[in-house]
C-alpha positions as CSV (number, residue, x, y, z in Angstrom):
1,X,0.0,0.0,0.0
2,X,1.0,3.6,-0.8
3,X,1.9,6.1,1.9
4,X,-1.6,7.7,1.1
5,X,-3.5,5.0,1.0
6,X,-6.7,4.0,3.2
7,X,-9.2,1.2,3.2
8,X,-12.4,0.7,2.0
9,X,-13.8,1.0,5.1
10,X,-12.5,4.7,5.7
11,X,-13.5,5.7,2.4
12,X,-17.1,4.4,2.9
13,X,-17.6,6.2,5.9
14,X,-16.3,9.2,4.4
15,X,-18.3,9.2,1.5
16,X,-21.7,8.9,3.9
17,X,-23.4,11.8,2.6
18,X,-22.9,10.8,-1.6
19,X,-23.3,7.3,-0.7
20,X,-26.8,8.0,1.5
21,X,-27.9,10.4,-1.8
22,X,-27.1,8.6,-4.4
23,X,-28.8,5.8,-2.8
24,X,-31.6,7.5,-1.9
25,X,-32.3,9.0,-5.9
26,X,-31.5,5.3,-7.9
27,X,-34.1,3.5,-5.3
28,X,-37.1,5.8,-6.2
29,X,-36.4,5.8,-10.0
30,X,-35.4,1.8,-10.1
31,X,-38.0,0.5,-7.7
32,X,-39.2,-2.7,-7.4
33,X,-41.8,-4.2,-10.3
34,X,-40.6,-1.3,-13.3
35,X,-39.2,-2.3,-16.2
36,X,-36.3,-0.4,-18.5
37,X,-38.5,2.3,-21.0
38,X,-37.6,5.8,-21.9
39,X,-39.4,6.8,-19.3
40,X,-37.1,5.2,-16.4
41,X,-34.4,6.5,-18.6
42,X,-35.3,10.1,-18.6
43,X,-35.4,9.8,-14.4
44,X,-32.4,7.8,-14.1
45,X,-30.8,10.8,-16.5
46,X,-31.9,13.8,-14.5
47,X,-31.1,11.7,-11.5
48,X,-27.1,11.3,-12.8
49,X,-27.1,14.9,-13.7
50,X,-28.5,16.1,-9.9
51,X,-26.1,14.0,-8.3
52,X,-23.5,16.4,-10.6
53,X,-22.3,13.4,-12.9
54,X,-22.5,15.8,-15.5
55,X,-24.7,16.3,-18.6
56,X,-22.1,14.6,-20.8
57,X,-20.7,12.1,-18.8
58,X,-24.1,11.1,-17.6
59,X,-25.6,11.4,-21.6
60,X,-23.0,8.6,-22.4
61,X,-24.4,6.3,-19.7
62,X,-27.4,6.3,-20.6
63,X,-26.7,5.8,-24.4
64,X,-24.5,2.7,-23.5
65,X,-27.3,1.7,-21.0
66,X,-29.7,1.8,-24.0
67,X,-27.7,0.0,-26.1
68,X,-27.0,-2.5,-23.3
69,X,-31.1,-2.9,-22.8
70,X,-31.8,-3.5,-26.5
71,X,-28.2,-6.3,-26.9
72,X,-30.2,-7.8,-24.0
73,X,-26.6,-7.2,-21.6
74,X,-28.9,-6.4,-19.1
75,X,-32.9,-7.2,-18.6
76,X,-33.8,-5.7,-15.6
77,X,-33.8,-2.7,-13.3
78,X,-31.4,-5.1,-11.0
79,X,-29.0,-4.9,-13.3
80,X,-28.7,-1.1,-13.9
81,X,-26.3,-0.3,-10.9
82,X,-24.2,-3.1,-11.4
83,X,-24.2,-1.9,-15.2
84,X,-23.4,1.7,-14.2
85,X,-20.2,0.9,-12.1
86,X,-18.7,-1.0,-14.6
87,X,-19.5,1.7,-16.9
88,X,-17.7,4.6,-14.7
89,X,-15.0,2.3,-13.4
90,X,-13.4,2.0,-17.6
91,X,-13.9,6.0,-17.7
92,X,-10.2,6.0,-15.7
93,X,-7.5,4.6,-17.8
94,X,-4.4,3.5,-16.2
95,X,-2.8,6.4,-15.4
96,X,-0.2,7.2,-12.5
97,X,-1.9,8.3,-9.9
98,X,1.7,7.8,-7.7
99,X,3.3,11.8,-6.5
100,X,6.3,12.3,-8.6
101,X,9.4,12.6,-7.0
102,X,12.5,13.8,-7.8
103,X,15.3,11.3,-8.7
104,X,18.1,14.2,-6.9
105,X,17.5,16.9,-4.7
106,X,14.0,18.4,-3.0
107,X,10.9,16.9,-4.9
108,X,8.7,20.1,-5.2
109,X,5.1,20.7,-5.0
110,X,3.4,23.6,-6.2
111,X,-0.5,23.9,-4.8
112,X,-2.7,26.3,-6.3
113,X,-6.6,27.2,-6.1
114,X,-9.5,29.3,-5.4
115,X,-9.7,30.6,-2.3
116,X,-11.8,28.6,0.5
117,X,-11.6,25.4,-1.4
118,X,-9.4,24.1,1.3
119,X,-5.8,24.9,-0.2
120,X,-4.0,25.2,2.9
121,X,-5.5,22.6,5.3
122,X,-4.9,20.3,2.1
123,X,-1.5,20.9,1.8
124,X,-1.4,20.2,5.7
125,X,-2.8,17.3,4.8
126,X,0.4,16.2,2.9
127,X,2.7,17.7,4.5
128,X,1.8,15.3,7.9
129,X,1.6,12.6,5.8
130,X,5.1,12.8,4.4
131,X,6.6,13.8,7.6
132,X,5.0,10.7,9.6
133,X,6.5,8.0,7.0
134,X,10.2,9.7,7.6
135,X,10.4,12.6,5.1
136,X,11.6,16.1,6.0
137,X,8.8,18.6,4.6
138,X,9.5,22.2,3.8
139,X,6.3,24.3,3.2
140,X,6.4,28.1,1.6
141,X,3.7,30.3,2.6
142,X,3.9,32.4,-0.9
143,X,0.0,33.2,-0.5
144,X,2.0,36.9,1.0
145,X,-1.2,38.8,-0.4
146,X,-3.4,37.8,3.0
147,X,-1.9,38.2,6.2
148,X,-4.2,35.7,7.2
149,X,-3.2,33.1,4.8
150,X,0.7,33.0,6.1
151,X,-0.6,32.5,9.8
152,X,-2.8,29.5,8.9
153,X,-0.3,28.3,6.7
154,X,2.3,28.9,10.0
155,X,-0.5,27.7,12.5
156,X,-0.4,24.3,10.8
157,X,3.8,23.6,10.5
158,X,4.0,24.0,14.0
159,X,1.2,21.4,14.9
160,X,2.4,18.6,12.4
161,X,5.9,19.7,13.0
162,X,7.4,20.8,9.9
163,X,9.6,23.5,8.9
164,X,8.0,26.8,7.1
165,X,9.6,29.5,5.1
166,X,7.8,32.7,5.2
167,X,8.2,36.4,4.3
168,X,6.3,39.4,5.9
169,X,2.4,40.2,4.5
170,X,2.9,41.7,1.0
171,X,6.3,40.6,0.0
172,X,7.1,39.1,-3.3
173,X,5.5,35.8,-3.9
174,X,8.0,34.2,-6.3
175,X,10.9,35.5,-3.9
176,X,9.5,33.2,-0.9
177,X,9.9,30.8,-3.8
178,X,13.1,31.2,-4.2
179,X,13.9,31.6,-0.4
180,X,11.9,28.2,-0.1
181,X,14.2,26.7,-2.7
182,X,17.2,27.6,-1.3
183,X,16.5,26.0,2.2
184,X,15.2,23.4,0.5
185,X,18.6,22.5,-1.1
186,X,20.8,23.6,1.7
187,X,18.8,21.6,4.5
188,X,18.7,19.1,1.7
189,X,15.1,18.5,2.6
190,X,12.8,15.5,1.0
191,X,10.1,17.5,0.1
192,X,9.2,21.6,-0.6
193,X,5.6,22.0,-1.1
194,X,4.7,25.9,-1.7
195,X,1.4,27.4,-1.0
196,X,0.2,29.8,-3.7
197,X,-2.1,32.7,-2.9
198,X,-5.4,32.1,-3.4
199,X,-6.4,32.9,-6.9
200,X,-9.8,33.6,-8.7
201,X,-9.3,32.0,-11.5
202,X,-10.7,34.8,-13.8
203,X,-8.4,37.4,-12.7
204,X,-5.3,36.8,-14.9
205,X,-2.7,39.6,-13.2
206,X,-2.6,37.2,-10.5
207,X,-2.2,34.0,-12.7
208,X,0.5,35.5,-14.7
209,X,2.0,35.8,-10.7
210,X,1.4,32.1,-10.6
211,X,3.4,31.5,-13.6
212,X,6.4,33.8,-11.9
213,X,6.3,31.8,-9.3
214,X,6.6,28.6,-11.4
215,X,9.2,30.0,-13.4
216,X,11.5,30.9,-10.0
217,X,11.2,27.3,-8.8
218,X,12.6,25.9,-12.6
219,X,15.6,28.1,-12.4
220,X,16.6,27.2,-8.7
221,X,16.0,23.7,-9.0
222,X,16.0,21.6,-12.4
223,X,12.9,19.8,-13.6
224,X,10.8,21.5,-11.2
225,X,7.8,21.8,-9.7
226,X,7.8,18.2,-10.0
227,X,3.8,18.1,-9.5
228,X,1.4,21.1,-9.8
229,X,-1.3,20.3,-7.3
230,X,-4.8,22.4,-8.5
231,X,-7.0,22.2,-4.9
232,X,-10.9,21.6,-6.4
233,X,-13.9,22.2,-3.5
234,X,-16.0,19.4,-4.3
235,X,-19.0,21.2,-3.1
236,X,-19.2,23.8,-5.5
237,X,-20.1,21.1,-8.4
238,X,-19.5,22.2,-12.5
239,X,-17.8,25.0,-11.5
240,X,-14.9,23.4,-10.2
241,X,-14.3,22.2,-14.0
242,X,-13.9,25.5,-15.4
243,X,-11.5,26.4,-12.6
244,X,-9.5,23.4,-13.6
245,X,-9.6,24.1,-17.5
246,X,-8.0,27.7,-16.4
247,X,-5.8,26.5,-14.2
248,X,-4.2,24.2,-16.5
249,X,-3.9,27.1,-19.4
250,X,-1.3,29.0,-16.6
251,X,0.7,26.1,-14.9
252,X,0.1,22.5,-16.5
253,X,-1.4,21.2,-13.6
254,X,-0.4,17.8,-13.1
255,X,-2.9,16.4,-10.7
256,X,-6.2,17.1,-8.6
257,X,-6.5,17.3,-5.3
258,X,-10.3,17.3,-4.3
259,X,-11.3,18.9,-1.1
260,X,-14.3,18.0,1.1
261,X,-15.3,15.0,-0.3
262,X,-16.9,14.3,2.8
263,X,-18.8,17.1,3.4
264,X,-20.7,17.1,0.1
265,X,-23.7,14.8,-1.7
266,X,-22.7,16.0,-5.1
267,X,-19.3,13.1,-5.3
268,X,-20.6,12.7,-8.8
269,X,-18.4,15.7,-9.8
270,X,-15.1,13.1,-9.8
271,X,-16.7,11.7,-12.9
272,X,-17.0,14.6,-14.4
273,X,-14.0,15.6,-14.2
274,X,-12.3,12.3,-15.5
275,X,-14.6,12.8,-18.7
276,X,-13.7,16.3,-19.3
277,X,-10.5,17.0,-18.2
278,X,-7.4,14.8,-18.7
279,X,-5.6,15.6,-15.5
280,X,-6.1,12.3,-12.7
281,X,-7.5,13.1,-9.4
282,X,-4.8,12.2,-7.1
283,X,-5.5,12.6,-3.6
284,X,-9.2,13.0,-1.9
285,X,-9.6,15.3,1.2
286,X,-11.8,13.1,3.6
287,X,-12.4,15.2,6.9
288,X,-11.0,18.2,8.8
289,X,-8.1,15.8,10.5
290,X,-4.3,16.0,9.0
291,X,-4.5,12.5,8.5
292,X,-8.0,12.5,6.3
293,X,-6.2,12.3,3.0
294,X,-6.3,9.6,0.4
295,X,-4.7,8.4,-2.5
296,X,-8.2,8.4,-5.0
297,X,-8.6,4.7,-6.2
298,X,-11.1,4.7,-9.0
299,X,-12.2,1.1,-8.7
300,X,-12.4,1.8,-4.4
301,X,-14.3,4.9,-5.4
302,X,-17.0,3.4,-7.5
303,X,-17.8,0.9,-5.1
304,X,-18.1,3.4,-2.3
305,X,-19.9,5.4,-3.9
306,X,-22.9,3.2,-5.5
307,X,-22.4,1.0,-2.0
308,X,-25.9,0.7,0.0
């Protein structure tokens, strides 16, 4: 098992509020005694789509559900669920889910997102991890445009007990960066992740800043950031798909990390994403505790989430 990694139990639990909605909305549209029409398969579409699926995602299950129906693959509504999660499951190819690391020197993380999606208590999140199986974690508070931001970002390295590097309220982002990358080298720490300020994605002075920053880390250390880490709120549904498609134009994100997965009944959005964006979801945010992070597992996912 990876360093991230959690069982299916945890993940279950976790998912409690999808699981309990999702649930609830497939009962009522495949009760007992109906058989597969259009009808069903209007419902069972606006169903997918409220339980933010998507409307494309969720218009190619139903076509291959269809299809399924009239090939006789499946004959009755006991069969749809079953049907579905094989369906999602072959939506994620195999693709390597693992956090790069660097062959020599620091492996380097840079985090970015909107603010309130959970950015900082995320990268918390992986910072503890990494410390607890033996790494030495350096964290950059470059998010210098809220004095608020660098005192959570502080508040947090002292409880899980890793080193921060951190510039007054205001200062240059990208020279934290380079501050950051410096002690990362001469402490010859495992791991540097930097936290980025907290950027509406519409507002493209302060994504070009992003991109400074990016550029900083390349010339101080070769071949990096080694991941670019985009922070999604699962709560807020479609609109964390946009973000991503922005994001990805200014950085070349290189993973997902989705926040508040337990918080939320709208898990659908992780298939969205996989259909319309070709960056994996890496790591799931599971609960307000350092330790409620997990590696995402499409197959585990699935199964959780369509679970009664």
């Amino acid at each position: 098992m990876g360093i991230f990694s959690k069982t299916t139990q945890f993940i279950k639990e976790r998912l409690g509020k999808t699981r309990s909605k999702i649930a609830s909305s497939l009962s009522s549209v495949l009760s007992l005694g109906r058989t597969i029409d259009d009808d069903l398969l209007d419902e069972l579409e606006e169903t997918l789509i409220r339980d933010d699926i998507g409307v494309e995602t969720t218009n190619k299950l139903i076509t291959d559900l269809r299809d399924a129906y009239k090939k006789r693959s499946i004959a009755t509504t006991d069969d749809v669920i079953p049907f579905l999660k094989e369906q999602i499951k072959l939506y994620w190819p195999q693709q390597d889910r693992q956090l790069k690391t660097s062959s020599s020197g620091p492996t380097v993380i840079l985090v970015a997102g909107v603010n309130g999606t959970g950015k900082t208590t995320s990268i918390a999140k992986l910072a503890y991890t990494l410390s607890k199986n033996n790494k030495s974690v350096i964290v950059a508070a470059c998010d210098t445009f809220r004095a608020a931001a660098v005192e959570q970002l502080t508040i947090w390295a002292d409880r899980i007990g890793v080193q921060i590097v951190k510039h007054k309220a205001g200062a240059d982002p990208a020279a934290v960066a380079f501050d950051a990358c410096d002690a990362a080298l001469s402490r010859h720490a495992d791991y540097l992740i930097l936290d980025t300020a907290g950027r509406l994605h519409t507002q493209k002075d302060l994504m070009r800043e992003l991109t400074k920053i990016r550029d900083v880390v390349t010339r101080k250390i070769p071949d990096a950031p080694h991941e670019v880490i985009l922070v999604l709120d699962a709560t807020t549904g479609q609109n964390a798909i946009s973000q991503a498609k922005l994001f990805t134009e200014a950085i070349d994100v290189t993973g997902i990390f989705l926040a508040k997965l337990d918080g939320t009944a709208r898990g659908g959005i992780v298939i969205a994403i996989r259909d319309q964006l070709d960056i994996p979801v890496k790591f799931v945010g599971l609960g307000e505790h350092p330790e409620a992070i997990a590696e995402f597992d499409p197959n585990l996912f699935v199964d959780a989430l369509f679970s009664q």
